[in-house]
PDB file of N, CA, C and O in Angstrom:
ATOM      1  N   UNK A   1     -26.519 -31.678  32.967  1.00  0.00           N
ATOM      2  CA  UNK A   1     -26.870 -30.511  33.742  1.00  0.00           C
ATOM      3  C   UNK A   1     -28.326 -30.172  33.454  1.00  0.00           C
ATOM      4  O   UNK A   1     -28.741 -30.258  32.298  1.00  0.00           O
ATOM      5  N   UNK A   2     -29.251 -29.726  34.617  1.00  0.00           N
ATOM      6  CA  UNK A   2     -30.349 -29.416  34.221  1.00  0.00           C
ATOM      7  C   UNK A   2     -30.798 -27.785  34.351  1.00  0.00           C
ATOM      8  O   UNK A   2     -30.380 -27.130  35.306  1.00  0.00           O
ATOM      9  N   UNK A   3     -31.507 -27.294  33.523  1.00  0.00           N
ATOM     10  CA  UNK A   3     -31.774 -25.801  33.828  1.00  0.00           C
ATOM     11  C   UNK A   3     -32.822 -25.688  32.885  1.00  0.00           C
ATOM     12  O   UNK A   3     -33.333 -26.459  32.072  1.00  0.00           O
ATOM     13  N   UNK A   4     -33.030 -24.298  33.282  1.00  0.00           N
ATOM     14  CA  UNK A   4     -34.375 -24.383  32.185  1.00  0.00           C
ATOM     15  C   UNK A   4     -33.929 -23.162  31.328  1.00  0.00           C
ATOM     16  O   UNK A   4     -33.260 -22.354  31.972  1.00  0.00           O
ATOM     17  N   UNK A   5     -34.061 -22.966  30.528  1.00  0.00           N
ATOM     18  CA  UNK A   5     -34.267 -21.827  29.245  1.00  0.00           C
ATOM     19  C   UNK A   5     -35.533 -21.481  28.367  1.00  0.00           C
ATOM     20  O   UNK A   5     -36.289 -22.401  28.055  1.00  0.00           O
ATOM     21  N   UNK A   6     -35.768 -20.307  27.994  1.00  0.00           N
ATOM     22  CA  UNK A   6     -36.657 -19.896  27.225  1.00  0.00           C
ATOM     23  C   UNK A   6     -36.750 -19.925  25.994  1.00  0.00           C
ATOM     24  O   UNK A   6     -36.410 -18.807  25.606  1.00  0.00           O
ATOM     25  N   UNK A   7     -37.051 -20.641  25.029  1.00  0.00           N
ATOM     26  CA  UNK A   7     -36.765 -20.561  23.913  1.00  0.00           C
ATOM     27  C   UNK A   7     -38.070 -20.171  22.613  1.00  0.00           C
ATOM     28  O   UNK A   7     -39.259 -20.485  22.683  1.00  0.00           O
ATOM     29  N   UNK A   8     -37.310 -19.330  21.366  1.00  0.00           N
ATOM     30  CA  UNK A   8     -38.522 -19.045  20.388  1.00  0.00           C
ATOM     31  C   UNK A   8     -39.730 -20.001  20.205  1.00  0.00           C
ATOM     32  O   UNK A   8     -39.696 -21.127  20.703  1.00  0.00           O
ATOM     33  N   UNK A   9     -40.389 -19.729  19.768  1.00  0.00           N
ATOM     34  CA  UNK A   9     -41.978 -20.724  19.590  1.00  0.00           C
ATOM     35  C   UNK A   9     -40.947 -21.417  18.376  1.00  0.00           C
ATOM     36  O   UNK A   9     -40.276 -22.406  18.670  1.00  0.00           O
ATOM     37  N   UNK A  10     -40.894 -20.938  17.274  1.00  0.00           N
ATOM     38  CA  UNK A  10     -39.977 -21.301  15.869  1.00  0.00           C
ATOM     39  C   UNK A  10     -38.760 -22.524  16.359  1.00  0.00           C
ATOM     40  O   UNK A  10     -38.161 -23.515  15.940  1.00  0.00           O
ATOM     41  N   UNK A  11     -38.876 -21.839  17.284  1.00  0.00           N
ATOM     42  CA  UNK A  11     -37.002 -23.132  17.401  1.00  0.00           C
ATOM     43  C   UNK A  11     -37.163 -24.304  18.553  1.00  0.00           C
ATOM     44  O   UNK A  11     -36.465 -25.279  18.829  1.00  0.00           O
ATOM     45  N   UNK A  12     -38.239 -23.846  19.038  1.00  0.00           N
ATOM     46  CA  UNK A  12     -38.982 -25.130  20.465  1.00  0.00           C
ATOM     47  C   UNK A  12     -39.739 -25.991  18.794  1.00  0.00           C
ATOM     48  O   UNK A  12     -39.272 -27.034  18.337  1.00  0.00           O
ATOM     49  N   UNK A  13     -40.431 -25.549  18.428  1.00  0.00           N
ATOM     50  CA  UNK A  13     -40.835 -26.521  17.672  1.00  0.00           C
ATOM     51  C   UNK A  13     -40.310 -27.805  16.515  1.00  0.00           C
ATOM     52  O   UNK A  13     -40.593 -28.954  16.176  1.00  0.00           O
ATOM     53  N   UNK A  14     -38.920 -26.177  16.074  1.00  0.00           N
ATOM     54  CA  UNK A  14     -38.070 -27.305  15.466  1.00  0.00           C
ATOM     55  C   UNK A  14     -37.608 -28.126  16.032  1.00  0.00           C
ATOM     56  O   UNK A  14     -37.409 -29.155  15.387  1.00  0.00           O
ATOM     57  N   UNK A  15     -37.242 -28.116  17.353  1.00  0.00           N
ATOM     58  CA  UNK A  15     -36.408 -29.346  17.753  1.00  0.00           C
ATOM     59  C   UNK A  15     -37.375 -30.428  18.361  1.00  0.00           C
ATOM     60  O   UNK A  15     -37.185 -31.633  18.198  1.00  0.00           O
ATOM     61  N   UNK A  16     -38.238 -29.999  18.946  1.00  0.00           N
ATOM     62  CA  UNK A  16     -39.381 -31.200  18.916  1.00  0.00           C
ATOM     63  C   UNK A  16     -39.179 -31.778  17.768  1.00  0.00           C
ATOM     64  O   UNK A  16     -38.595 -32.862  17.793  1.00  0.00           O
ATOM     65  N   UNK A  17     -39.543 -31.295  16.650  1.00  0.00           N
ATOM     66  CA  UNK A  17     -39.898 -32.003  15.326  1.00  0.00           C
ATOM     67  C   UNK A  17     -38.332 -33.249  15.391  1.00  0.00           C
ATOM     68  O   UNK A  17     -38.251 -34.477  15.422  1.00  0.00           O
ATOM     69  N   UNK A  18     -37.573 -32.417  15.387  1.00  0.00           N
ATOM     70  CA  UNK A  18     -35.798 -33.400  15.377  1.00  0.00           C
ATOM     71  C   UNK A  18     -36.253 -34.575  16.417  1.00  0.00           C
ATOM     72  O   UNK A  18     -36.411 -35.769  16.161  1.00  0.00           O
ATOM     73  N   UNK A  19     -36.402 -33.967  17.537  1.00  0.00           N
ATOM     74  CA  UNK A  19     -36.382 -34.952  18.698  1.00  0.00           C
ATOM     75  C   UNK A  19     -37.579 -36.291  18.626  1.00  0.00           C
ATOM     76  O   UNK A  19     -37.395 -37.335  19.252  1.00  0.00           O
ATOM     77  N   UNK A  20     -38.880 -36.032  17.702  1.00  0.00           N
ATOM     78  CA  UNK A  20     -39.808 -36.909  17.833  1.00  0.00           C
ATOM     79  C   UNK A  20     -38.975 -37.499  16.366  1.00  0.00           C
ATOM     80  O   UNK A  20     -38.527 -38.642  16.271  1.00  0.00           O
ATOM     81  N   UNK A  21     -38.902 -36.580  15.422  1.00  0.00           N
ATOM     82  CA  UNK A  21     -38.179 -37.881  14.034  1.00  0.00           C
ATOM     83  C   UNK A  21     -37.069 -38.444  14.424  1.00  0.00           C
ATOM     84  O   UNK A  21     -36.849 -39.429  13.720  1.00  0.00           O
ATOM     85  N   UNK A  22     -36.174 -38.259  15.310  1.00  0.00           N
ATOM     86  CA  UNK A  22     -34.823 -39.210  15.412  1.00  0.00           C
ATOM     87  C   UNK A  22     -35.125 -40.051  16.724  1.00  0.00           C
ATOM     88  O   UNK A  22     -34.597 -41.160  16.807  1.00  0.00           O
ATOM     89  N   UNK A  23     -35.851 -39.649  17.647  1.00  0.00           N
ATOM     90  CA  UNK A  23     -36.081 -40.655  18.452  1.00  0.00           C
ATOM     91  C   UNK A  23     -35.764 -40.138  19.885  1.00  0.00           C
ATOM     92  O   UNK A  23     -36.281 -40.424  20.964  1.00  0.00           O
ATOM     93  N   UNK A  24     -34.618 -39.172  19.516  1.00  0.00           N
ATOM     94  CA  UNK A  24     -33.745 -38.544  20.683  1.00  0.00           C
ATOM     95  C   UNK A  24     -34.369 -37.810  21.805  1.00  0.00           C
ATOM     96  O   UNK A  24     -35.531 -37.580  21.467  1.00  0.00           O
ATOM     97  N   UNK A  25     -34.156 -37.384  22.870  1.00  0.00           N
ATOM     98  CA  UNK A  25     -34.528 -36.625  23.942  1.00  0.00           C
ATOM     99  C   UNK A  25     -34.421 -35.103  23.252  1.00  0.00           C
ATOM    100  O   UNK A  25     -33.454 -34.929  22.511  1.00  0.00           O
ATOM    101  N   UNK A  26     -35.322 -34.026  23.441  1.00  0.00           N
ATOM    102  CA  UNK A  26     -35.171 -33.063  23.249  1.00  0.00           C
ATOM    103  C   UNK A  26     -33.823 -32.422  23.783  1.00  0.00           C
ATOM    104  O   UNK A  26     -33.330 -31.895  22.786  1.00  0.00           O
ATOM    105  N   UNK A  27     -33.044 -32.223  24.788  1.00  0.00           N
ATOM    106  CA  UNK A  27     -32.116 -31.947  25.246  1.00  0.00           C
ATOM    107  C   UNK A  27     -31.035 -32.503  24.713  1.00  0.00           C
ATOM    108  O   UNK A  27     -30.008 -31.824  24.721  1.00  0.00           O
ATOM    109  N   UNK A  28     -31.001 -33.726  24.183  1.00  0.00           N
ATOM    110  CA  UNK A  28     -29.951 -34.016  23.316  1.00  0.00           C
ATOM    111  C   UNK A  28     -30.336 -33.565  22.120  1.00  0.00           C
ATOM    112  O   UNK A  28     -29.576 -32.618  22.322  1.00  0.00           O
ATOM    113  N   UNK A  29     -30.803 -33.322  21.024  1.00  0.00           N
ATOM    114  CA  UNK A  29     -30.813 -32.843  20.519  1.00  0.00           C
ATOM    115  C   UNK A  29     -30.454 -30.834  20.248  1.00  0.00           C
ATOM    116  O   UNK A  29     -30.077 -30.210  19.257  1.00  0.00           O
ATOM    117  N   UNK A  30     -30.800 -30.408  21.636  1.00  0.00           N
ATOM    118  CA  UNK A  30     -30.348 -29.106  21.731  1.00  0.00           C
ATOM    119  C   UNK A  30     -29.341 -29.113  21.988  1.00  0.00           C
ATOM    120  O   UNK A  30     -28.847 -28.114  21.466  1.00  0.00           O
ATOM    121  N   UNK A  31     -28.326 -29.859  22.725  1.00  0.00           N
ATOM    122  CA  UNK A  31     -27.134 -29.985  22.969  1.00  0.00           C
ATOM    123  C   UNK A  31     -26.806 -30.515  21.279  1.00  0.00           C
ATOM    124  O   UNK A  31     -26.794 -29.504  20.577  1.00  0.00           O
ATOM    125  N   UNK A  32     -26.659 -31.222  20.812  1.00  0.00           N
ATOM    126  CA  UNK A  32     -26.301 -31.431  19.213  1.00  0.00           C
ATOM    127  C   UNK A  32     -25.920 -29.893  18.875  1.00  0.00           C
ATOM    128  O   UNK A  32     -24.810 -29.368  18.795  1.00  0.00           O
ATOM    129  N   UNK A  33     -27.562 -29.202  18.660  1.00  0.00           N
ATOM    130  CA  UNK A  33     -27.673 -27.970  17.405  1.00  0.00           C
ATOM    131  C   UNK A  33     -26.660 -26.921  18.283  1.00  0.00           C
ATOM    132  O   UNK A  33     -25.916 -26.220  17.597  1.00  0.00           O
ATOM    133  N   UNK A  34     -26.599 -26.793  19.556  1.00  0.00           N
ATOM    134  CA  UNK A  34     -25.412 -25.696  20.103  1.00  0.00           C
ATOM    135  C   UNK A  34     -24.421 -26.359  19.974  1.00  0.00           C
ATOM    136  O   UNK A  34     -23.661 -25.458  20.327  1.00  0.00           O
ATOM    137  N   UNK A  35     -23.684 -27.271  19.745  1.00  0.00           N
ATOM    138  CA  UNK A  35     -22.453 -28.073  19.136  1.00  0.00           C
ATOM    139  C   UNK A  35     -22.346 -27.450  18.450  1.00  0.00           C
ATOM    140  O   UNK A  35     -21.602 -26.472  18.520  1.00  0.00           O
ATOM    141  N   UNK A  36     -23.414 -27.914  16.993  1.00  0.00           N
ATOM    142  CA  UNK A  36     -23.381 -27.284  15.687  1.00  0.00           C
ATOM    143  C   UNK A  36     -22.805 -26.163  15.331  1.00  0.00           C
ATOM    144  O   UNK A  36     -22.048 -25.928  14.389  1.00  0.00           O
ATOM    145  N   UNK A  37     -23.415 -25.175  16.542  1.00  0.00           N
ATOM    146  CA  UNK A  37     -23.223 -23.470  16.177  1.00  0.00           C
ATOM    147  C   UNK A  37     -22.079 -23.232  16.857  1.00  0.00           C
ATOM    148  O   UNK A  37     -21.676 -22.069  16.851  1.00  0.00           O
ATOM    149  N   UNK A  38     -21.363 -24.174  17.532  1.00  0.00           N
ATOM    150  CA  UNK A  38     -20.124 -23.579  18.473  1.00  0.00           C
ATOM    151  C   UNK A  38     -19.147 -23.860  17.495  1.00  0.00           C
ATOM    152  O   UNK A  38     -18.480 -22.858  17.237  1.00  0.00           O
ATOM    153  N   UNK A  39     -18.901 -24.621  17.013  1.00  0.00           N
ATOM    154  CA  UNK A  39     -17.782 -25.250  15.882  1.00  0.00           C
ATOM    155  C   UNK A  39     -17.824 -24.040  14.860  1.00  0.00           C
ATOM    156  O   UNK A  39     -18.841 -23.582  14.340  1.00  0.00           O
ATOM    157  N   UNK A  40     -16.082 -23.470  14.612  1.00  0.00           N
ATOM    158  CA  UNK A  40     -15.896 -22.863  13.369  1.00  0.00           C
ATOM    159  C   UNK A  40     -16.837 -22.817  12.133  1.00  0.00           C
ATOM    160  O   UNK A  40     -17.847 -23.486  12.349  1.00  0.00           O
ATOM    161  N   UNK A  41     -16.824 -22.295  11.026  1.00  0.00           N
ATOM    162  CA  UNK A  41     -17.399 -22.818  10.036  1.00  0.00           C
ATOM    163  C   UNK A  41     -16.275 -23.024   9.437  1.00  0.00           C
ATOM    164  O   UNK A  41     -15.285 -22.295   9.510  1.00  0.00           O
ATOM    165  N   UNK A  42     -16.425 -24.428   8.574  1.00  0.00           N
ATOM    166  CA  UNK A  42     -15.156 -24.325   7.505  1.00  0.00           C
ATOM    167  C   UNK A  42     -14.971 -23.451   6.675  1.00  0.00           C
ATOM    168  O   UNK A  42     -15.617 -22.502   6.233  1.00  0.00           O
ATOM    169  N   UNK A  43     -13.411 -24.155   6.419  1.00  0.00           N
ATOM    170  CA  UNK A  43     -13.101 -22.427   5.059  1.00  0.00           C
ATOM    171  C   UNK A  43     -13.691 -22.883   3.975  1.00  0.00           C
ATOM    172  O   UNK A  43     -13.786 -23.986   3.437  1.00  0.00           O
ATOM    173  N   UNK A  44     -14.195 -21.466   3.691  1.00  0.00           N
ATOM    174  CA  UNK A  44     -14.918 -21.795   2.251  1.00  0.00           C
ATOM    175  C   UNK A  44     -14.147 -22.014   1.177  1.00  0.00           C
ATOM    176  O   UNK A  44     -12.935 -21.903   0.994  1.00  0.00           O
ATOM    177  N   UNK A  45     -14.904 -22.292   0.602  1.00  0.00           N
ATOM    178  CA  UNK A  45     -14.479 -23.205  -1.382  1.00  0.00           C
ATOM    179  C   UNK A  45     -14.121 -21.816  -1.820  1.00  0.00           C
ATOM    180  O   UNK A  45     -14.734 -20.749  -1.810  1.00  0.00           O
ATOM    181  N   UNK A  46     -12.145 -22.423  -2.460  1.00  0.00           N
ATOM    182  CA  UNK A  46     -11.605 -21.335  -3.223  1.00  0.00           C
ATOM    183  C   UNK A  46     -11.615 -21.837  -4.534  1.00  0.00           C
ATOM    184  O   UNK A  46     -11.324 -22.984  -4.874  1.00  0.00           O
ATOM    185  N   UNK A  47     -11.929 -21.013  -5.166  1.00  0.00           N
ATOM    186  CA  UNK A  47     -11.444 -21.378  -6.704  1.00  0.00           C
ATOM    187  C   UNK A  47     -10.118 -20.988  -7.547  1.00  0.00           C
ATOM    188  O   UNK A  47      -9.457 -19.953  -7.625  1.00  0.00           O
ATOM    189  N   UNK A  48     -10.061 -21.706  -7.884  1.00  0.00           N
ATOM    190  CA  UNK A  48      -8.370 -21.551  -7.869  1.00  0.00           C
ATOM    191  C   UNK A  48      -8.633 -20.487  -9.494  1.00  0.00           C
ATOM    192  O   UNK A  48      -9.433 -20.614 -10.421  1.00  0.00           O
ATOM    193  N   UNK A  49      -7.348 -19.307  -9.170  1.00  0.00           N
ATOM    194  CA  UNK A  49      -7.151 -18.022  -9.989  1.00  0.00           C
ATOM    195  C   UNK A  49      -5.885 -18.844 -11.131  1.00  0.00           C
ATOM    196  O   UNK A  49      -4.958 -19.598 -10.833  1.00  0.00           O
ATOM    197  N   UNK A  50      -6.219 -18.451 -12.151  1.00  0.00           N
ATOM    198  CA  UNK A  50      -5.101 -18.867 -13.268  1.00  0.00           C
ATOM    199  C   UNK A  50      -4.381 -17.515 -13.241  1.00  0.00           C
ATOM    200  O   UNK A  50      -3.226 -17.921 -13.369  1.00  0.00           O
ATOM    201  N   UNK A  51      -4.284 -16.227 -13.164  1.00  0.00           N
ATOM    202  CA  UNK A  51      -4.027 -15.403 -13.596  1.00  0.00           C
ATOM    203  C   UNK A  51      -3.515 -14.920 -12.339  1.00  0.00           C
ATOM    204  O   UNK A  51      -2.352 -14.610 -12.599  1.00  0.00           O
ATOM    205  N   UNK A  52      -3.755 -14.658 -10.995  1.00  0.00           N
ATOM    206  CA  UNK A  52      -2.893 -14.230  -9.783  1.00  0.00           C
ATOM    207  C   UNK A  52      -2.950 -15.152  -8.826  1.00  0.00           C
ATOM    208  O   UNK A  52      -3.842 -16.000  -8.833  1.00  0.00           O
ATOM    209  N   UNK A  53      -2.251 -15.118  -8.125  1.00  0.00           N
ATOM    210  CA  UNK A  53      -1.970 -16.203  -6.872  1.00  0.00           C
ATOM    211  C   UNK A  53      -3.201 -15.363  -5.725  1.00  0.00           C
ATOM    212  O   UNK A  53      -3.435 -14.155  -5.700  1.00  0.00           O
ATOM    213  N   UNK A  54      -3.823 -16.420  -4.873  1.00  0.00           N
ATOM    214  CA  UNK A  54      -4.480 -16.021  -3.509  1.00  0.00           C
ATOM    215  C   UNK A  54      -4.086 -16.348  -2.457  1.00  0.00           C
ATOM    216  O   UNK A  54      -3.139 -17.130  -2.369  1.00  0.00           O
ATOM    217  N   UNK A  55      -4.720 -15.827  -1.352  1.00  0.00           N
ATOM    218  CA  UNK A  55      -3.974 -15.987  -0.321  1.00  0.00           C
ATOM    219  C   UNK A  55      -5.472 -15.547   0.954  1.00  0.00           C
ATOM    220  O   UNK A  55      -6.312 -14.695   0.666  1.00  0.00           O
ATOM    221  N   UNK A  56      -5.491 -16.246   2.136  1.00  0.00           N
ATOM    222  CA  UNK A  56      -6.600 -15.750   2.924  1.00  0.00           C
ATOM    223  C   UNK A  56      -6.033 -14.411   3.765  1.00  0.00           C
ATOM    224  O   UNK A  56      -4.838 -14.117   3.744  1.00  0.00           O
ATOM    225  N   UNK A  57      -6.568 -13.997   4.162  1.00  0.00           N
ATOM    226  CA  UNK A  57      -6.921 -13.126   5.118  1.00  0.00           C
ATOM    227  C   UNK A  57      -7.225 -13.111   6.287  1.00  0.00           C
ATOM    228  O   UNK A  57      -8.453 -13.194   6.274  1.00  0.00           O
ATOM    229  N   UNK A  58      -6.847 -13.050   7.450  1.00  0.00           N
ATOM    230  CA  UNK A  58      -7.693 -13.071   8.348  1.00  0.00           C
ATOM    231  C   UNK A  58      -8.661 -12.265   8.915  1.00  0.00           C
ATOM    232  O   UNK A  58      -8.320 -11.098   8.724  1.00  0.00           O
ATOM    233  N   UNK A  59      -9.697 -12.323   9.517  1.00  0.00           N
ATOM    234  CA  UNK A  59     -10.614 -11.233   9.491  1.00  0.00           C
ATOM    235  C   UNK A  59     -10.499 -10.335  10.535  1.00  0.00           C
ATOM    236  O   UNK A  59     -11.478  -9.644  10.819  1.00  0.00           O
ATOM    237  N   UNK A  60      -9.833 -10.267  10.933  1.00  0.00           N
ATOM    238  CA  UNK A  60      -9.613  -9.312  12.034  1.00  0.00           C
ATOM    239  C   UNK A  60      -8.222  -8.129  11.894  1.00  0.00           C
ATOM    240  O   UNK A  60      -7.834  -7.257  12.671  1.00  0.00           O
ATOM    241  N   UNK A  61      -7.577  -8.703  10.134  1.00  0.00           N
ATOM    242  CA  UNK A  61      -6.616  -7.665   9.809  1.00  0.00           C
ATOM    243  C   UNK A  61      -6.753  -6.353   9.539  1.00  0.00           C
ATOM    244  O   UNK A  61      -7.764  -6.016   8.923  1.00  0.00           O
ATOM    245  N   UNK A  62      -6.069  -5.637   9.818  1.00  0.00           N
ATOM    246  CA  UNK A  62      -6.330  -4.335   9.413  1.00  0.00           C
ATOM    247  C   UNK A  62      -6.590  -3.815   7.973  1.00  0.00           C
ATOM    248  O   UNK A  62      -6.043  -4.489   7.100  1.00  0.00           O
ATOM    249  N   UNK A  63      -7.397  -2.630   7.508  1.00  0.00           N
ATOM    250  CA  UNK A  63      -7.699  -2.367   6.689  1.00  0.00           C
ATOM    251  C   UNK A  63      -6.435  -1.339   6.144  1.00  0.00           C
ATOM    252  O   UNK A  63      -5.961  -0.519   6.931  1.00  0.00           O
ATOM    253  N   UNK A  64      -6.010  -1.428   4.968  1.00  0.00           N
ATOM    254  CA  UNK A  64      -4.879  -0.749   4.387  1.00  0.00           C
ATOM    255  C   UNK A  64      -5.622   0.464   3.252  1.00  0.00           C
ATOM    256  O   UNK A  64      -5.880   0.164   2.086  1.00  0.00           O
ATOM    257  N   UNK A  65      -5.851   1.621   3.744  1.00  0.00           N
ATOM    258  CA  UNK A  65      -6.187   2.146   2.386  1.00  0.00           C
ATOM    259  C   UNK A  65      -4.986   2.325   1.440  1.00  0.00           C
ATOM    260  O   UNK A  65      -3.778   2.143   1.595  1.00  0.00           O
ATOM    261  N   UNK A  66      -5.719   2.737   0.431  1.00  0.00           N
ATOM    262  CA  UNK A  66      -5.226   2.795  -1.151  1.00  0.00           C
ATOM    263  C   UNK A  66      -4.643   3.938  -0.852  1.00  0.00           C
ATOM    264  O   UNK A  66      -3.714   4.034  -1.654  1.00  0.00           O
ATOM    265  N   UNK A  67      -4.650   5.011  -0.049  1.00  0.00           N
ATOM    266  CA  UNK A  67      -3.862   6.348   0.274  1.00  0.00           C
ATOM    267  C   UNK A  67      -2.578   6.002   0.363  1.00  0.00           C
ATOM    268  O   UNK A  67      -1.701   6.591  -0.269  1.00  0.00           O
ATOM    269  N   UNK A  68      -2.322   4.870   1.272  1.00  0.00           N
ATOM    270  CA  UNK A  68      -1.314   4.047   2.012  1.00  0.00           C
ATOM    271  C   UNK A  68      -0.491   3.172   0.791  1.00  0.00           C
ATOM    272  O   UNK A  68       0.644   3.312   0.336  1.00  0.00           O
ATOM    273  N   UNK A  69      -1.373   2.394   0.534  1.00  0.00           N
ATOM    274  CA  UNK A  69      -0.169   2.072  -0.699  1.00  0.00           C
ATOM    275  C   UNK A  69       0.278   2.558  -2.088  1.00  0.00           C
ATOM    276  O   UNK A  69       1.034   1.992  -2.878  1.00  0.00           O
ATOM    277  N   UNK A  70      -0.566   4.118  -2.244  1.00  0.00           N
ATOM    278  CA  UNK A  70      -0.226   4.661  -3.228  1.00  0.00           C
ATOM    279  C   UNK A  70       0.759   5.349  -2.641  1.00  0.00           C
ATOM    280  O   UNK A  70       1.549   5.668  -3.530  1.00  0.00           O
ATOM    281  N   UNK A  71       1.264   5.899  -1.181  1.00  0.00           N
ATOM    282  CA  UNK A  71       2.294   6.351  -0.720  1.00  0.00           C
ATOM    283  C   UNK A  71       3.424   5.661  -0.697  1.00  0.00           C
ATOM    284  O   UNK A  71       4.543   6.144  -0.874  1.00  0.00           O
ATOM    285  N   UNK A  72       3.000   3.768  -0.338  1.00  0.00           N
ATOM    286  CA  UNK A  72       4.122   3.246  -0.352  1.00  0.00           C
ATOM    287  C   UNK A  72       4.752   2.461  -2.019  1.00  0.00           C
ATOM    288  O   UNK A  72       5.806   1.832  -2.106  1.00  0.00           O
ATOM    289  N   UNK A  73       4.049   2.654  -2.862  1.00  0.00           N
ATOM    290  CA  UNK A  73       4.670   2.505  -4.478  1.00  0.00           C
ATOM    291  C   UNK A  73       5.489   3.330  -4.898  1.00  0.00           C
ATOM    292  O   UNK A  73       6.417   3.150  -5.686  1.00  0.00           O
ATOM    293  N   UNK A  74       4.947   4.857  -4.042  1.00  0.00           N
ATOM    294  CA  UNK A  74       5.923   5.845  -4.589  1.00  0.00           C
ATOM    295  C   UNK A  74       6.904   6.108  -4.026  1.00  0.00           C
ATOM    296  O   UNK A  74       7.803   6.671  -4.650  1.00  0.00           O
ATOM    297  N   UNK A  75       7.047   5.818  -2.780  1.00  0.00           N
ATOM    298  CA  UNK A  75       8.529   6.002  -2.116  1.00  0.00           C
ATOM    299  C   UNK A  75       9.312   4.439  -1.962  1.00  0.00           C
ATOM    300  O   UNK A  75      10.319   4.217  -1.290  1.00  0.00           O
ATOM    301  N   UNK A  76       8.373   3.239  -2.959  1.00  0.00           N
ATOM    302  CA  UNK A  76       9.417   2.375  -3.027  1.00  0.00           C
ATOM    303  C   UNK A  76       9.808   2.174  -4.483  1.00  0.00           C
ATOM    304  O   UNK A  76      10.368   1.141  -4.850  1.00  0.00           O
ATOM    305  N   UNK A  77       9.485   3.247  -5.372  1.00  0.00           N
ATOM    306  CA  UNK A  77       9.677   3.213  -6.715  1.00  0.00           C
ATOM    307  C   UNK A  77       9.319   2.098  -7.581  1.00  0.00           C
ATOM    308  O   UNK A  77       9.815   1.714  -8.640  1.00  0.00           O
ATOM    309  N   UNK A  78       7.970   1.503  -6.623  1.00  0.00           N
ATOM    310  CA  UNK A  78       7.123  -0.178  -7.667  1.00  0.00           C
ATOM    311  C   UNK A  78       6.645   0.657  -8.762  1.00  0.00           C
ATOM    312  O   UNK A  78       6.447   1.858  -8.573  1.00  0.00           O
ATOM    313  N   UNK A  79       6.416   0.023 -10.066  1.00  0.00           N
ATOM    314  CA  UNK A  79       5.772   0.080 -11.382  1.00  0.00           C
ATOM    315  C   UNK A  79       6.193   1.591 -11.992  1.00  0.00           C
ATOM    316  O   UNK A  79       5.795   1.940 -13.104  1.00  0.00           O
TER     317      UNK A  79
END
């Protein structure tokens, strides 16, 4: 597909620089680096806890205050 876009002075230059060291067409190469940025990032490096078990989160869960589970310890009689 062809079109044109505007791009930073900073980031036209970097990819020149990519495109003249690898050999590649500038456009393939911009198509590469928006690949790059479209893909997830992997999950990051856990380190494993000796002392409690972990577990992820997802980021879009709701936030639980401490109001909330100090209400629910006491009406489930934990600790």
């Amino acid at each position: 597909m062809r079109t044109t876009v505007t791009l930073d002075p900073d980031i036209y230059e970097a990819a020149m620089q990519m495109s003249q060291t690898s050999g590649k067409r500038l456009g393939q190469v911009l198509s590469e680096l928006a690949r790059r940025g479209l893909r997830p990032p992997p999950p990051a490096a856990r380190q494993k806890s000796r002392r409690f078990p972990t577990f992820e989160i997802p980021a879009d869960a709701p936030m639980i205050s401490v109001a909330k589970l100090q209400r629910i310890i006491d009406e489930e009689g934990l600790f």
